[in-house]
C-alpha positions as CSV (number, residue, x, y, z in Angstrom):
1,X,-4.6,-39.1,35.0
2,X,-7.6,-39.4,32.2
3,X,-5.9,-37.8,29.1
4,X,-8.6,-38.5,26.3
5,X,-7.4,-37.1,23.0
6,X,-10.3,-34.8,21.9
7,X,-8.4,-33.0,19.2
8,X,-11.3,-34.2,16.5
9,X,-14.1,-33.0,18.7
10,X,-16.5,-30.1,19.1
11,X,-17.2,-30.1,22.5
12,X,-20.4,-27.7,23.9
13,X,-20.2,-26.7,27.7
14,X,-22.9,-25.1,28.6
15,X,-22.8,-22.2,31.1
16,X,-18.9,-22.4,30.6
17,X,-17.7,-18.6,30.7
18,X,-17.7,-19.3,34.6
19,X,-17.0,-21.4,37.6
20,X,-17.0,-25.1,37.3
21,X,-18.1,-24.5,33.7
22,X,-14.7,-22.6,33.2
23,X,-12.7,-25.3,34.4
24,X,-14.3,-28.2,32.1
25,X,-14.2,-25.9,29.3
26,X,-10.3,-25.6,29.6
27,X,-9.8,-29.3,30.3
28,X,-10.9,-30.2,26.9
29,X,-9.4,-27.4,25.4
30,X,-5.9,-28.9,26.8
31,X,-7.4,-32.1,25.2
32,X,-7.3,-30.3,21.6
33,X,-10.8,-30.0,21.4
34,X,-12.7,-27.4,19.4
35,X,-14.5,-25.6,22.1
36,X,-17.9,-23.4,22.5
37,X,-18.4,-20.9,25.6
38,X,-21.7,-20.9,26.7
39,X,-23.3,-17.8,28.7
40,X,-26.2,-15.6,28.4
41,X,-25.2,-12.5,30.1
42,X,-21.4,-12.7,30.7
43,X,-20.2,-11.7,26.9
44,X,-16.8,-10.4,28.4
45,X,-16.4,-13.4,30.7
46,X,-17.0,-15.8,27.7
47,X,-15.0,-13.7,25.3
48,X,-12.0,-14.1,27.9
49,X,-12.9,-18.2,28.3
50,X,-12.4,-18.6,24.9
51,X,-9.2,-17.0,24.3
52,X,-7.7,-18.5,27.2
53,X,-9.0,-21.8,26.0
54,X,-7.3,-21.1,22.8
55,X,-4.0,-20.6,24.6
56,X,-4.3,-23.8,26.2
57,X,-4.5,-25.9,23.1
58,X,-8.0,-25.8,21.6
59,X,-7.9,-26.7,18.0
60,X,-10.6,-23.6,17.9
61,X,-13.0,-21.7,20.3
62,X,-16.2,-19.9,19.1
63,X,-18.6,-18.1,22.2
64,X,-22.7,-18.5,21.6
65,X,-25.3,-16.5,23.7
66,X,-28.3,-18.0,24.5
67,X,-31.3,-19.3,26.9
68,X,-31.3,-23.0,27.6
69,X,-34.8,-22.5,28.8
70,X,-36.4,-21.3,25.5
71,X,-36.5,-23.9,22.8
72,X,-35.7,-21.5,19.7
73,X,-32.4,-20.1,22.4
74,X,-31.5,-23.6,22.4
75,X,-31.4,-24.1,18.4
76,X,-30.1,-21.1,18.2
77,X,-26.6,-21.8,20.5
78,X,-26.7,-25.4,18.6
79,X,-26.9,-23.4,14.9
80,X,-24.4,-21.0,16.2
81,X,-22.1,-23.6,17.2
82,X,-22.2,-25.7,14.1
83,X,-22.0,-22.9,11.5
84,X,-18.3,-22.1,13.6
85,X,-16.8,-25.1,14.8
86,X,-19.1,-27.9,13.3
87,X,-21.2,-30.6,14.8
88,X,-21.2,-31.0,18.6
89,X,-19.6,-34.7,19.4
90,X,-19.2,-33.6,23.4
91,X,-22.8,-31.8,25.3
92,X,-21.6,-30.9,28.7
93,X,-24.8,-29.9,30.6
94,X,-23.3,-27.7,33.4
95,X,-25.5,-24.5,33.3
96,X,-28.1,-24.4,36.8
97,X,-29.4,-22.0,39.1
98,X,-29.9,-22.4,42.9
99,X,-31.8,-20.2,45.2
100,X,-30.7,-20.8,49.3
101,X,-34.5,-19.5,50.5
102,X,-37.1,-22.2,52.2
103,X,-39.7,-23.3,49.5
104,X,-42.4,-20.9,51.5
105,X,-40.9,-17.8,51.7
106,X,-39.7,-18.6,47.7
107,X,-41.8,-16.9,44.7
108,X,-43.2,-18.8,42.2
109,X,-41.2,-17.0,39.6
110,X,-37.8,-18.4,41.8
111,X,-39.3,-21.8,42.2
112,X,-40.1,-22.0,38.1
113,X,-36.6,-20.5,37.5
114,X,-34.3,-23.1,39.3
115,X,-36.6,-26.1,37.0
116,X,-36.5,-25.0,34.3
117,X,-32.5,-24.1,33.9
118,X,-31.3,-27.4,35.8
119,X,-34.4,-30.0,34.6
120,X,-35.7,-28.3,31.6
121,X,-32.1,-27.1,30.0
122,X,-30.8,-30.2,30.1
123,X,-33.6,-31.7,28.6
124,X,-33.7,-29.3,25.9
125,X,-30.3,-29.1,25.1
126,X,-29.8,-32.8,24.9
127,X,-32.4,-33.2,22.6
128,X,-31.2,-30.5,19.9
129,X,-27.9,-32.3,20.4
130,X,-28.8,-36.3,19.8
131,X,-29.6,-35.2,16.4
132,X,-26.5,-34.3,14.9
133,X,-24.7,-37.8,17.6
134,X,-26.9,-40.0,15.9
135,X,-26.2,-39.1,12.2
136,X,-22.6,-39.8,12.3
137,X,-23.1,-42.8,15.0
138,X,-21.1,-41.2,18.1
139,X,-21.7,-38.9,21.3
140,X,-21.2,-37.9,24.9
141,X,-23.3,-36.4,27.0
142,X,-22.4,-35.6,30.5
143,X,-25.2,-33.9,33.2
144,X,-23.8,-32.3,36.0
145,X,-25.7,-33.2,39.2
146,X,-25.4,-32.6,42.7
147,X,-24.0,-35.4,45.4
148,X,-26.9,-37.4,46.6
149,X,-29.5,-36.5,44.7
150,X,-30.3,-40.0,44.0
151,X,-30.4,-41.3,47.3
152,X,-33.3,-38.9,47.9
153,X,-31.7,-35.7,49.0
154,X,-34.4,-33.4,50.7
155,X,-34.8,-30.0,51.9
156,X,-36.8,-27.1,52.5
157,X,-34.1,-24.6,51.9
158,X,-33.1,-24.4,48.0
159,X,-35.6,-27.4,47.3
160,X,-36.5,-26.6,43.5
161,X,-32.8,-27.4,43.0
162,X,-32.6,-30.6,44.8
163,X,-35.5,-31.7,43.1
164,X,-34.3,-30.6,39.7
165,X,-31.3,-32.4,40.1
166,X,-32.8,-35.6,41.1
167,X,-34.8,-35.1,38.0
168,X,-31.2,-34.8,36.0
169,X,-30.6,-37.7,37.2
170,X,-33.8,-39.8,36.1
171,X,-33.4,-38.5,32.9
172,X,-29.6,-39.4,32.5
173,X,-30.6,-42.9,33.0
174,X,-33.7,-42.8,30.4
175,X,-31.6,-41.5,27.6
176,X,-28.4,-43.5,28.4
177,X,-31.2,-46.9,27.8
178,X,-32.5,-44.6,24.7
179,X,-29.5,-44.6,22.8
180,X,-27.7,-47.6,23.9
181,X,-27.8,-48.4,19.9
182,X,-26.8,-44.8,18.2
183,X,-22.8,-44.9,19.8
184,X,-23.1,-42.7,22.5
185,X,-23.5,-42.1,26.5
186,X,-24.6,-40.1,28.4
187,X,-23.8,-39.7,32.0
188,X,-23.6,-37.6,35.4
189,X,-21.0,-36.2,37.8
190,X,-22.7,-34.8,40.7
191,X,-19.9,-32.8,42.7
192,X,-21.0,-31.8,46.6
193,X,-19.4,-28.4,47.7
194,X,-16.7,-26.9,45.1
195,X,-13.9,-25.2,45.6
196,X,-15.2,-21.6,44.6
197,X,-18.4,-21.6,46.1
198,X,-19.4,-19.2,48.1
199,X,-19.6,-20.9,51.5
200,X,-17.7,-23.7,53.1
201,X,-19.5,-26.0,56.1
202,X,-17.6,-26.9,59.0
203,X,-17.8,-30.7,58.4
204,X,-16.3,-30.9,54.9
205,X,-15.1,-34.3,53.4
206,X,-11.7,-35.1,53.6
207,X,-11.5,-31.7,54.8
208,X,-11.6,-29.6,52.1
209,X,-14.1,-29.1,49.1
210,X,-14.2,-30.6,45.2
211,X,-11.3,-29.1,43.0
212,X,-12.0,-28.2,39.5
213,X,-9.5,-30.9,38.7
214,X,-11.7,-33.6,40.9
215,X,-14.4,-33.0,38.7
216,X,-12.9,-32.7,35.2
217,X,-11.2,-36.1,35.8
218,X,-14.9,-37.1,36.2
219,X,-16.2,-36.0,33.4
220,X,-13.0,-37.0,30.8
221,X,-13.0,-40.7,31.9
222,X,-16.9,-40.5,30.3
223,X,-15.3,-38.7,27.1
224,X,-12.2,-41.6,26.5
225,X,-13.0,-43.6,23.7
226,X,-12.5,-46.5,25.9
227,X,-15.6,-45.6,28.0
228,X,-18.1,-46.0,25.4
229,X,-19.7,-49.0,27.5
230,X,-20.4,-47.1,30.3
231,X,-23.5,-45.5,30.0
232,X,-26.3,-44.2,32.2
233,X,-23.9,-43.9,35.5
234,X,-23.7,-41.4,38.1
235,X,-19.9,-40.2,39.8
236,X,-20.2,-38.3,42.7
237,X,-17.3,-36.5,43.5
238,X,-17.9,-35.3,47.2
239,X,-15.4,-37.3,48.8
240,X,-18.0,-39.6,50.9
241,X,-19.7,-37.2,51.7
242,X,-23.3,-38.1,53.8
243,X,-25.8,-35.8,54.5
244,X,-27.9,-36.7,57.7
245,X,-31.0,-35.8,55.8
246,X,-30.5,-38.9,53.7
């Protein structure tokens, strides 16, 4: 098992009083970490993350509201953040948004939606984040994708978020070659189905769907101090999983 020690880190996960979120949130808060829960609309959610984090070993847990989509939301979580638990050393970019309706019969207001949360929140948020990583020389950020998005992962149905998440992953690579010289990474895990999603298909990898445990074992061999070389890479954690539309 990956068992970084995080106890002198302020890790950020956004979209983390939640789901998959949830469940990274509380692996480094087992890890020691100081810990921020992320949401926008789920205060009671993030108010229970965080004290349950607590209880599992966070050195401290603070919860910030905000939009990742708005630019002034963003330096908002980020000043929030760092007036309660200091400067962030870990930016987990988990929040997204999906919608399972073929790109015709999808409004323009849905279509703009899924980009901007997945593409443009990731992009924002790692961008208020670098700053404070490259003054004291060391970072991690991790993107979370979706399983072969990079082999060119198409369809009509939800296609905003495929293509978002293909953009996720163009821009992991960028900025992992971007800051190859500041001390820090920045990677991707791109789970395929998880296990609390809402539907499961019939042909299922390995026969059964992503843990939470699959994918924070992911995203803690990226935060080991022994991984700083590894930068600009991609796990998928879908267990081989091949669509027949790639």
């Amino acid at each position: 098992m990956i068992d970084p020690d995080l106890s002198d880190r302020v890790v950020l996960v956004t979209g983390s009083a939640k789901g998959v979120g949830r469940e990274l949130l509380y692996a480094a808060a087992e890890r020691g970490a100081s810990v921020a829960v992320h949401y926008r609309t789920s205060e009671e959610a993030a108010e229970d993350a965080a004290a349950t984090a607590r209880d599992r070993g966070a050195s401290a847990a603070a919860t910030v509201q905000g939009d990742v989509t708005d630019p002034d939301g963003v330096d908002r979580i980020f000043e929030r953040v760092e007036s309660a638990l200091g400067t962030v050393d870990v930016l987990v970019n988990n929040v997204g948004a999906f919608a399972p309706v073929h790109w015709e019969e999808m409004d323009f207001e849905t279509w703009n939606t899924v980009l901007e949360t997945n593409l443009n929140g990731t992009y924002l948020c790692s961008k208020r984040a670098l700053s404070g990583m490259r003054d004291q020389g060391w970072g991690r950020i991790v993107n979370v994708g979706y399983a072969s998005s990079e082999k060119g992962l198409v369809s009509p149905t939800n296609a905003p978020y495929f293509i978002a998440k293909a953009g996720v992953l163009m821009f992991t690579r960028m900025l992992a070659g971007d800051t190859q010289d500041d001390g820090i990474t920045v990677n991707a895990v791109s789970p395929y189905v998880v296990e609390n999603s809402d539907e499961f298909p019939d042909d299922l990898p390995r026969d059964r769907p992503a843990g939470f445990e699959d994918i924070a074992q992911a995203v803690l061999f990226f935060l080991d101090e022994d991984s700083g070389y590894v930068s600009g890479e991609n796990v998928e954690v879908d267990g081989g999983w091949l669509p027949e539309t790639v």
